[in-house]
C-alpha positions as CSV (number, residue, x, y, z in Angstrom):
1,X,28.1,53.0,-4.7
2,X,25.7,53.0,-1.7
3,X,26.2,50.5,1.5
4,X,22.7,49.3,0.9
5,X,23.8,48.9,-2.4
6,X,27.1,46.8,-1.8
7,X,24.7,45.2,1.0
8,X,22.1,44.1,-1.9
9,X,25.0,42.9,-4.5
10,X,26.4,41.0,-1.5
11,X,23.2,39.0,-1.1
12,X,22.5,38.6,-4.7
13,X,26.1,37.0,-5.2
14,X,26.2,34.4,-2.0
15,X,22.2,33.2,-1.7
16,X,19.1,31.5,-3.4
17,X,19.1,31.2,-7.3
18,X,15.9,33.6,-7.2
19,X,18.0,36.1,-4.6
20,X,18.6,38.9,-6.9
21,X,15.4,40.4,-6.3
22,X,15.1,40.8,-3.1
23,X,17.1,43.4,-0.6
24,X,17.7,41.2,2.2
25,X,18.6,37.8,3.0
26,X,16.0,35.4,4.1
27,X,16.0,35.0,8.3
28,X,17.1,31.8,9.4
29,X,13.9,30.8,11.0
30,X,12.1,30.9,7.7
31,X,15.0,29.2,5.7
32,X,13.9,26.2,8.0
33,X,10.6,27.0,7.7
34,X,10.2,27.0,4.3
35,X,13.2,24.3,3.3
36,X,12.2,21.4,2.3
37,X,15.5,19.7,1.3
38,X,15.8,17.2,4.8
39,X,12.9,15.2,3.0
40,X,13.1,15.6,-0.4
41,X,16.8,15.0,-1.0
42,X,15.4,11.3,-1.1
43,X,14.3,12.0,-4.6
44,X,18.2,13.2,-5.9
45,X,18.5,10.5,-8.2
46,X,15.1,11.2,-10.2
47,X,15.7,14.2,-10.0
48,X,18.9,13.4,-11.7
49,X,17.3,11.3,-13.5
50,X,14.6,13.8,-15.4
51,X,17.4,16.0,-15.9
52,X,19.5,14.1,-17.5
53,X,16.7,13.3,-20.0
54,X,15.1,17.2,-20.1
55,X,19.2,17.6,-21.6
56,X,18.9,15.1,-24.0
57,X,16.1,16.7,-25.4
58,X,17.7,19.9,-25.3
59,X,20.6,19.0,-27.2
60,X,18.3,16.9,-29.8
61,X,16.0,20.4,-30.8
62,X,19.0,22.4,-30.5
63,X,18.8,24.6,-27.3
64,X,21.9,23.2,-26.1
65,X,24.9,22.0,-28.0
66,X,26.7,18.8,-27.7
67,X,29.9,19.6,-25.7
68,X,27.1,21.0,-23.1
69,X,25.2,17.6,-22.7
70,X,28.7,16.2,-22.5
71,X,29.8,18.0,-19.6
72,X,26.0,17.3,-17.8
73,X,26.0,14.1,-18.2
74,X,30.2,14.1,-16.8
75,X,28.7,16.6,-14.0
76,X,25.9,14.3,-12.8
77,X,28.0,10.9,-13.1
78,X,29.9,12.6,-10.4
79,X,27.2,13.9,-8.5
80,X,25.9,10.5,-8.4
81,X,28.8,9.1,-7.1
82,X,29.3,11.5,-4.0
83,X,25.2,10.6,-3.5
84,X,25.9,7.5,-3.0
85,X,28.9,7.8,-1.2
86,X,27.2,9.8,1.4
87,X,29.8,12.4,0.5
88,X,27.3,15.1,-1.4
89,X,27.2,18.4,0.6
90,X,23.2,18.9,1.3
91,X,22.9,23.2,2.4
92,X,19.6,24.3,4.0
93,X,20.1,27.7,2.6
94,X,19.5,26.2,-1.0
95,X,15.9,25.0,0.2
96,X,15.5,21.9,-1.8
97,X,16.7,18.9,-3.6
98,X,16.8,20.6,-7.0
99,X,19.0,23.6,-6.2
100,X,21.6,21.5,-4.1
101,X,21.7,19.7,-7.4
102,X,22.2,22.3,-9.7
103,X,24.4,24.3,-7.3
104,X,26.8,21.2,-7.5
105,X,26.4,21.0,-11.1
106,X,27.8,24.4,-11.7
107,X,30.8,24.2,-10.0
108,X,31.5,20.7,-11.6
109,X,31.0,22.1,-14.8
110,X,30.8,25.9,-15.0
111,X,27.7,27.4,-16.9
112,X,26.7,24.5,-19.0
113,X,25.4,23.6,-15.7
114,X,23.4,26.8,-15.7
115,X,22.0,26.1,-18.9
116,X,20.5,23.0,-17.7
117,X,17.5,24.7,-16.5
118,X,16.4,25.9,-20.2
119,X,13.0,25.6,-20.5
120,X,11.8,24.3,-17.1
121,X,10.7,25.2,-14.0
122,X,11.2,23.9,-10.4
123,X,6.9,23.4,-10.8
124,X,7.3,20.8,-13.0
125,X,10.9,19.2,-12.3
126,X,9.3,18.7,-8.8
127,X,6.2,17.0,-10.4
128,X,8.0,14.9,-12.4
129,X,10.5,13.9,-9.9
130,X,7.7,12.8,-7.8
131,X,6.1,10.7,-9.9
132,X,9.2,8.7,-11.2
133,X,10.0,8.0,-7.4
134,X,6.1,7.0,-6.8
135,X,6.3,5.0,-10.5
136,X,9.0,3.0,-8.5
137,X,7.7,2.3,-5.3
138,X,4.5,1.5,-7.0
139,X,5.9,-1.3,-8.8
140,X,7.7,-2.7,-5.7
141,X,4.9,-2.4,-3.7
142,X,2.7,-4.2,-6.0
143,X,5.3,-7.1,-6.4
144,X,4.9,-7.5,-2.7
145,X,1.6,-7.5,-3.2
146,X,1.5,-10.6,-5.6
147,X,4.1,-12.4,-3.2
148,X,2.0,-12.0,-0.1
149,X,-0.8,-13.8,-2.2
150,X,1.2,-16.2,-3.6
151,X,2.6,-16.9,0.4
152,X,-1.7,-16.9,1.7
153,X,-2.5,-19.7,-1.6
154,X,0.6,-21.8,-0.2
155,X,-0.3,-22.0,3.3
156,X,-4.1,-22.5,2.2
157,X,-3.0,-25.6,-0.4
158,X,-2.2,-27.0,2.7
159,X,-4.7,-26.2,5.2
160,X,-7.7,-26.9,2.4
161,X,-8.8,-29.6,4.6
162,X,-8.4,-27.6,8.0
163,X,-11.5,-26.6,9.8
164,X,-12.8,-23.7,11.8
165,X,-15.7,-22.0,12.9
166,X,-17.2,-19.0,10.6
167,X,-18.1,-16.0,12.6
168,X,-20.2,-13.3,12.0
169,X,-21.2,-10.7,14.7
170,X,-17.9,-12.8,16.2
171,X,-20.7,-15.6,17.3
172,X,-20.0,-19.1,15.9
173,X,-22.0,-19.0,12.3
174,X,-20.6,-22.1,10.0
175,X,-18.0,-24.6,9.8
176,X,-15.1,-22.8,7.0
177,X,-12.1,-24.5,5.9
178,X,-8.9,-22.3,7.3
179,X,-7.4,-22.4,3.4
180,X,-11.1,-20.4,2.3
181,X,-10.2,-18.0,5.0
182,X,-7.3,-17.5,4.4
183,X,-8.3,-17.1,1.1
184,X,-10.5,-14.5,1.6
185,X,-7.4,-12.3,2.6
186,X,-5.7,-13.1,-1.2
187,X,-8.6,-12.0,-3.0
188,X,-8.6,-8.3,-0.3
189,X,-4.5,-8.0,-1.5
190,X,-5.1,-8.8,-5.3
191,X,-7.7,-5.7,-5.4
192,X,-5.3,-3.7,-4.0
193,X,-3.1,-5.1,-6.3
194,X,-5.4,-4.3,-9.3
195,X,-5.6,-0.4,-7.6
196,X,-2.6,-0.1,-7.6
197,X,-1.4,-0.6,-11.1
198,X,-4.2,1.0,-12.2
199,X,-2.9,4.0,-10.2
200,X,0.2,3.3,-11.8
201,X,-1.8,4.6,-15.4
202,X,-2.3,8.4,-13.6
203,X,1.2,8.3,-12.3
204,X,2.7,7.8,-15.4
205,X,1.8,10.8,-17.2
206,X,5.1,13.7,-17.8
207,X,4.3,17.2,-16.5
208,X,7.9,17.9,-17.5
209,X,7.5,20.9,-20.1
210,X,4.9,22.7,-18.1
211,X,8.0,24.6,-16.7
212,X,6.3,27.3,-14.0
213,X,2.5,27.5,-15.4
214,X,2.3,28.5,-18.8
215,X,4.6,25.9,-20.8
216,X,7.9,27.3,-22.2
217,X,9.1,29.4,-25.4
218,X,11.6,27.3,-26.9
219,X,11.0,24.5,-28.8
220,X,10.9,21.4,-26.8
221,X,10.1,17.8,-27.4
222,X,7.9,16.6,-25.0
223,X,7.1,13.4,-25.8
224,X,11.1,12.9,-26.6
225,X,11.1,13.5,-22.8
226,X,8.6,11.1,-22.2
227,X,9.7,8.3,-24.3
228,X,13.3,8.7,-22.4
229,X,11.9,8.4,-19.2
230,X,9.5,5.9,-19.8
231,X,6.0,8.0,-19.1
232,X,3.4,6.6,-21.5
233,X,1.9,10.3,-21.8
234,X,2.5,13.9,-21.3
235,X,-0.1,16.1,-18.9
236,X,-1.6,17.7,-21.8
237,X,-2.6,21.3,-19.8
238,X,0.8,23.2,-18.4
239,X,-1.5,24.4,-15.2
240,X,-2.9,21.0,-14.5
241,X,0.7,19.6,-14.9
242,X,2.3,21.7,-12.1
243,X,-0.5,21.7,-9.8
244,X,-2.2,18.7,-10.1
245,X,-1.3,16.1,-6.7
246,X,-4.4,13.7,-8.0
247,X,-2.1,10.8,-8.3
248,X,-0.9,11.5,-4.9
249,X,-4.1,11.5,-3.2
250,X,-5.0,8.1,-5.4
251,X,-2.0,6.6,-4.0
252,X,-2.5,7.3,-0.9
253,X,-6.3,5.9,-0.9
254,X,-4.8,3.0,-2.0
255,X,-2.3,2.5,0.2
256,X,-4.9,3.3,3.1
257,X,-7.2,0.4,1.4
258,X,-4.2,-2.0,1.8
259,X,-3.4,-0.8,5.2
260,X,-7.0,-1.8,6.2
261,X,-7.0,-4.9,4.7
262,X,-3.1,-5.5,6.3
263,X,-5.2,-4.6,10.0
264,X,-8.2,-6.6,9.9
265,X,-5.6,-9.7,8.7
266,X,-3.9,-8.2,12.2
267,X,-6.7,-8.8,14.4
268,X,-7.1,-11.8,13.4
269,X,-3.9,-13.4,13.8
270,X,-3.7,-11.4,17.6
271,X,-7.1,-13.0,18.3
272,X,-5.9,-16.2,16.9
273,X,-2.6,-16.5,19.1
274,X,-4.6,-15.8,22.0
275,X,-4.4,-18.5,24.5
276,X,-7.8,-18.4,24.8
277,X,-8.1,-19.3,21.2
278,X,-4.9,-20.7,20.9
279,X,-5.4,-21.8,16.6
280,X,-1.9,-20.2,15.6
281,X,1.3,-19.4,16.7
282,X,3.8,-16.9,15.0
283,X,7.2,-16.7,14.8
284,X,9.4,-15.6,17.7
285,X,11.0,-13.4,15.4
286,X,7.6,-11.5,14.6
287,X,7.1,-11.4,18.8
288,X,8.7,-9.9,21.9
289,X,8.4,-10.8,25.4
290,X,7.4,-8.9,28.3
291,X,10.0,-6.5,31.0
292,X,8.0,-8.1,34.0
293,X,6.0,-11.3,32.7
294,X,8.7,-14.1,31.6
295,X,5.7,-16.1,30.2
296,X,4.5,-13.7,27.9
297,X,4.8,-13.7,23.9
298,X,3.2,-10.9,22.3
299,X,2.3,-10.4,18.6
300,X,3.7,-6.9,18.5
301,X,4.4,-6.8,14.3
302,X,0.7,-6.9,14.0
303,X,-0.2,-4.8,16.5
304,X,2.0,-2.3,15.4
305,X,0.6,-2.8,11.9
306,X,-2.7,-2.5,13.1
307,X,-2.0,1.0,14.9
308,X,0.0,2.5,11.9
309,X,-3.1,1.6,9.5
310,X,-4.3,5.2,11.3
311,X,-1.0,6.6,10.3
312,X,-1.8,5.7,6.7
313,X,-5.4,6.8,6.9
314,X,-4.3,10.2,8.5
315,X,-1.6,11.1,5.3
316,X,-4.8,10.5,2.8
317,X,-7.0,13.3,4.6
318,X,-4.2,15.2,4.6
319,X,-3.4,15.6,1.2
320,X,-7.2,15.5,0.4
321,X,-7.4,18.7,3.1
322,X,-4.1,20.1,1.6
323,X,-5.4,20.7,-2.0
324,X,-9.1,21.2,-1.7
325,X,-8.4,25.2,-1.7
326,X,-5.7,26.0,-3.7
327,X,-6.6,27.8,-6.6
328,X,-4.6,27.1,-10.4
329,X,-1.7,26.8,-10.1
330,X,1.5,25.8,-8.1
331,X,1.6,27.2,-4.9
332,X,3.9,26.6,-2.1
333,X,0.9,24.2,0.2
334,X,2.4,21.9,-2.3
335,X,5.7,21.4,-0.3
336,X,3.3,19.5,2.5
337,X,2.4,16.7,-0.4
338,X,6.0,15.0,0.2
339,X,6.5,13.7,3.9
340,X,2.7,12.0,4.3
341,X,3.2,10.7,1.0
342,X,7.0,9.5,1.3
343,X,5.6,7.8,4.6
344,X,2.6,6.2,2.9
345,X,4.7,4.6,0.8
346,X,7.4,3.5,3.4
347,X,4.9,1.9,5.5
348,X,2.9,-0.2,3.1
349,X,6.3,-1.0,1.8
350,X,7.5,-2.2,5.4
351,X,4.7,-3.7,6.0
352,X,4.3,-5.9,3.7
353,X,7.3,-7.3,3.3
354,X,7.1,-8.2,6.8
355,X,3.8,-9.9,6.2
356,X,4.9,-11.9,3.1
357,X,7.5,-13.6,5.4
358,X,5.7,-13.5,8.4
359,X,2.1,-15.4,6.7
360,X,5.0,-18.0,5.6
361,X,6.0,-19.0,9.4
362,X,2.7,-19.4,10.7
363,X,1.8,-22.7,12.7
364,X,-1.6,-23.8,12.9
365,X,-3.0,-25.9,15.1
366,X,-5.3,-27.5,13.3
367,X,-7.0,-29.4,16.6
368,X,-7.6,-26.3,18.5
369,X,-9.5,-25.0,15.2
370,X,-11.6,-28.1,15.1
371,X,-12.6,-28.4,18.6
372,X,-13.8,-24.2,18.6
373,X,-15.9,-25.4,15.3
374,X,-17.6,-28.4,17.0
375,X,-19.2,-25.8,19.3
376,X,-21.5,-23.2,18.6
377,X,-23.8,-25.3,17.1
378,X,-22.3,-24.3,13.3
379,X,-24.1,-27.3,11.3
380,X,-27.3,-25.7,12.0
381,X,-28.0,-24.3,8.9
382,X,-26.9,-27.5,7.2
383,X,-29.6,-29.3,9.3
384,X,-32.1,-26.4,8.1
385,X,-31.1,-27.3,4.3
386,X,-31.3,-30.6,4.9
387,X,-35.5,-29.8,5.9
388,X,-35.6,-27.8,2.9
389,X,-34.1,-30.7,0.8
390,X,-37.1,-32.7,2.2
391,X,-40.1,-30.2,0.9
392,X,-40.2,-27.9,3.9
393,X,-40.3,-24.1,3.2
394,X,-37.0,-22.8,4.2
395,X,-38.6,-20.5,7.2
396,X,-40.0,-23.2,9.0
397,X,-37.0,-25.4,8.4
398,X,-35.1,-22.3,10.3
399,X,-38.1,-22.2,12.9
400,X,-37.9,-26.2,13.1
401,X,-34.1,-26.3,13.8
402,X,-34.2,-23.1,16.3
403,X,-36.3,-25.4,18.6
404,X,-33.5,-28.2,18.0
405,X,-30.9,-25.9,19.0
406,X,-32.8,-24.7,21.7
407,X,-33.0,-28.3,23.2
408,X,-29.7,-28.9,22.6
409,X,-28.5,-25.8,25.1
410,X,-30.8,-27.3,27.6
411,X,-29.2,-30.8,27.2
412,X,-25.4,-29.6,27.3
413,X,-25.0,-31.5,23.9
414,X,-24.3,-30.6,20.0
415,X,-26.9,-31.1,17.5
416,X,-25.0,-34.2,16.7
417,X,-25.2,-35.8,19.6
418,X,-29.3,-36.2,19.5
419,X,-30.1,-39.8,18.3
420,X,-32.3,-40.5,15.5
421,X,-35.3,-40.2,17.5
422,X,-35.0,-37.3,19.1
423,X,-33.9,-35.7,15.5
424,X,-37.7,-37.0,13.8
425,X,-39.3,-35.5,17.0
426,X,-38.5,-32.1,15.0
427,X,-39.8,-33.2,11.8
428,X,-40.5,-36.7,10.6
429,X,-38.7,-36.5,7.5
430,X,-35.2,-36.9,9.0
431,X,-34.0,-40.2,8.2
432,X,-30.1,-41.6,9.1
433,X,-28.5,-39.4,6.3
434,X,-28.4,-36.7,8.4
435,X,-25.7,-37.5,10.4
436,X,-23.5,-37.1,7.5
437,X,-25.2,-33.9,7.0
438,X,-24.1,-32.6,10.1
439,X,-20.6,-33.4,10.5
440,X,-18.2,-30.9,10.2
441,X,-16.4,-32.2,7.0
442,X,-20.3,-32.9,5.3
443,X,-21.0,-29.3,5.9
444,X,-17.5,-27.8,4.2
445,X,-17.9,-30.6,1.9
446,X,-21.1,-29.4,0.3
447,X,-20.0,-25.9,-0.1
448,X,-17.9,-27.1,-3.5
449,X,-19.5,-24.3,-5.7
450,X,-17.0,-21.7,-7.1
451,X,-16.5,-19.5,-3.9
452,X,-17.4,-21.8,-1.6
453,X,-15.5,-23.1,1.0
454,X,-15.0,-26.9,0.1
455,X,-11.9,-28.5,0.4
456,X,-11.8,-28.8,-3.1
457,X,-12.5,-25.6,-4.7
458,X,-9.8,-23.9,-2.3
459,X,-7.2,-26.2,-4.1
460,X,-8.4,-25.0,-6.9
461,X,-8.7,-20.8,-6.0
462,X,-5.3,-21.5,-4.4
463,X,-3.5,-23.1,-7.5
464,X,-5.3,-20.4,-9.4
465,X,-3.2,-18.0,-7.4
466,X,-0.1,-19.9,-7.5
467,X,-0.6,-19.9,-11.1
468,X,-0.7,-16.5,-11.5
C-alpha cells in the first residue's frame, strides 16, 4: 500500500463523519472557520431531544429494532447527564453540536449509535433543533410579556387618578391621567404578545424527514414525529424544510417590534427621572452612581435597553440580508442564522424580565406631575369644546381661544386664572361653568369614552388586563 494511501486511510479513520472522501485533513484555520459548535452546543438537549423521537419512530416502522432504541435512549440518558454536569467533552474538530452528539453516542453504545442517523440529515436535524429551542423561548418570552402588562395595569389601578401633561411634538398638548399612559405601553406589549404566538404557529411546523433535500427512502412516520415532539404540522416540501429560515426572520421582527416598544418606554422613564422633570424615581437597584460625581443616580438599565434595541434591529437585517440570495436548498450561509438569532432571543428575554420588576418599583411623584400639567396651557382645547358646546363652529372656537391663550402669555397667568369677565371678552357665551371645564380633573374627567383617558375607564382597561 502507498504512503498517500496509508496517509488517506489515516484521515478517514481519526476525522469528520463525511472525511472519507476527501485526501487531506481540513487546516486548522478553517476547522474554526467553519465550526460552529461554540454557539450551537446550546441547542444539545433539542437536539437530543428530536433524536430521541426520530428513534422512536424508527423503531415503530421498523428501521431499527427494539434493543437498538433501548441502547439510544440508555446512550442519551447519559449524555444528558455529563451535559448537565458540565462534564461532556465538546471537540472543535467535530464542527457542530450534532456530531459531538453522535460521536458520544457511539462510544456509549457501539453502532446502534450509528444507526441513529437512518433517514435524516444534519439539514433538517438542524431545522428542527432550532425550532424546538425557538418554540421554547417563544413561550417564555411571551409569558413575560403578559406579566410586564399585568405589572403596567397594577401600577395604572393606582395612578388612575394621577395627572400629567400630554405631549405631542414634546410641547404641553392635554391633561392625561399617568394610569392611561401608562396604559398606552400595555396595549404596545400585548401586540407583541399577539406576534408573538402567532409566530409561534410558523415555528411549530416539523422539517424533520426532509433529511438533506429530497426527503428519505425508507419508510418513515412523519407525523409520528411530529405528534412526539409536539409540532402541530410537518413542512410539507423537503426543499422548503431544510432551507427555509422564515420563522427566523419573523422572530426576529418581532423581537425588534418589542425592543422598540421596550426603548421608547426607556426614554421616557430617563426623561421622567430627570431632575428637571423630576415625576419618577427608580429603584437603586436598576441605577448606578457616578466614578467622579457622588450626587449622581443614573438610569443606566434603560439606557442600556435603549441602545441594545439597535442590537436587536441589526440581527433582523441580517438574517433578512443572509437569505435573500441563496438559491434551493441548504447551503452553508445558513450557519450565520444561529448567533443573531440566539442573541435576539437572549436580549428580549433579559430585558424584559428586568422590566417586569423594574415597572413594579417605580415611585411617582404624583405633585411634580401635576404642577408640569398646570402649565402649558393643556385645558385649551377643553375651553375650545366648551365654545363648540355653545353653537360656535369648532374653527373659530380654536381661533377664539388662540387669542385667549395669547393674552394669557402676555399676562404670566393660566387660562384659569382669567375671571369671568375677562373669559366673556372672548365670546359672550361663557358663563361660570367653565371653570369646571377647565380644571385639570374636568378635562380628564370628560374623556370617559372607551379609550379615553378618564379616571374611570383606566380602572376599567386596567382590570381588563388584570383579568386577563
Amino acid at each position: 500500500m502507498s504512503n498517500q494511501s496509508n496517509n488517506q486511510n489515516q484521515f478517514a479513520n481519526k476525522s469528520q463523519a463525511w472525511s472519507a472522501r476527501f485526501s487531506e485533513p481540513v487546516s486548522d484555520l478553517v476547522k474554526r472557520y467553519t465550526a460552529s459548535v461554540d454557539f450551537d452546543k446550546r441547542l444539545a438537549l433539542f437536539d437530543i431531544q428530536g433524536s430521541l423521537a426520530h428513534a422512536h419512530m424508527l423503531t415503530a416502522v421498523g428501521v431499527i429494532n427494539e434493543q437498538d432504541h433501548q441502547e439510544i435512549q440508555r446512550g442519551m440518558a447519559q449524555i444528558i447527564q455529563e451535559i448537565e454536569a458540565g462534564s461532556f467533552e465538546w471537540l472543535l474538530d467535530l464542527e457542530d453540536v450534532h456530531l459531538n452528539i453522535e460521536k458520544r453516542l457511539v462510544e456509549l453504545i457501539g453502532d446502534a449509535g450509528k444507526r441513529l442517523h437512518t433517514g435524516r440529515s444534519r439539514n433538517d436535524q438542524v431545522a428542527t433543533d432550532i425550532r424546538l429551542w425557538l418554540r421554547a423561548e417563544i413561550d417564555q418570552s411571551a409569558q413575560l410579556l403578559l406579566d410586564l402588562q399585568k405589572n403596567l395595569a397594577t401600577l395604572a389601578l393606582e395612578h388612575a387618578d394621577t395627572i400629567l401633561p400630554g405631549f405631542t411634538h414634546l410641547q404641553v398638548a392635554q391633561p392625561v391621567t399617568f394610569g392611561h399612559h401608562l396604559l398606552a405601553y400595555a396595549e404596545m406589549f400585548n401586540r407583541d404578545y399577539e406576534r408573538l404566538i402567532d409566530c409561534r404557529k410558523r415555528v411549530n411546523r416539523l422539517p424533520l424527514g426532509a433529511a438533506a433535500l429530497a426527503g428519505t427512502s425508507y419508510p418513515i412516520d412523519r407525523e409520528l414525529t411530529a405528534q412526539l415532539l409536539g409540532f402541530d404540522e410537518v413542512c410539507r416540501n423537503s426543499l422548503d424544510a431544510v432551507s427555509d429560515r422564515d420563522f427566523a426572520i419573523e422572530f426576529c421582527a418581532a423581537a425588534s417590534l418589542i425592543m422598540t416598544h421596550i426603548s421608547r418606554l426607556s426614554e421616557e422613564l430617563i426623561i421622567w427621572m430627570s431632575p428637571r422633570v423630576g415625576f419618577i424615581e427608580l429603584a437603586d437597584r436598576f441605577c448606578t452612581g457616578s466614578s467622579i460625581m457622588p450626587q449622581k443616580k443614573n438610569p443606566d438599565v434603560p439606557e442600556l435597553a435603549r441602545g441594545k434595541t439597535g442590537r436587536v434591529n441589526g440581527h433582523l437585517i441580517a438574517l433578512l440580508t443572509l437569505m435573500k440570495g441563496q438559491p434551493l436548498a441548504y447551503n452553508k450561509d445558513n450557519q450565520e442564522d444561529k448567533e443573531g438569532l440566539f442573541d435576539s432571543a437572549d436580549t428580549i428575554r433579559d430585558t424584559l424580565t428586568i422590566f417586569v420588576d423594574m415597572v413594579s418599583g417605580i415611585q411617582v411623584k404624583a405633585n411634580a406631575m401635576r404642577a408640569a400639567a398646570l402649565q402649558g396651557f393643556a385645558t385649551a382645547t377643553d375651553l375650545a369644546d366648551y365654545l363648540v358646546k355653545k353653537g360656535l363652529p369648532f374653527r373659530d372656537a380654536h381661533e377664539t381661544v388662540a387669542l385667549a391663550v395669547r393674552e394669557c402669555e402676555q399676562k404670566g397667568c393660566d387660562l384659569a386664572d382669567l375671571s369671568l369677565v375677562e373669559l366673556q371678552a372672548f365670546h359672550p357665551s361663557i358663563e361660570d361653568d367653565i371653570f369646571g371645564v377647565l380644571t385639570l380633573e374636568g378635562s380628564v374627567a370628560s374623556r370617559k369614552h372607551l379609550g379615553g383617558t378618564a379616571p374611570e375607564r383606566v380602572r376599567i382597561e386596567a382590570q381588563r388586563i388584570l383579568d386577563k
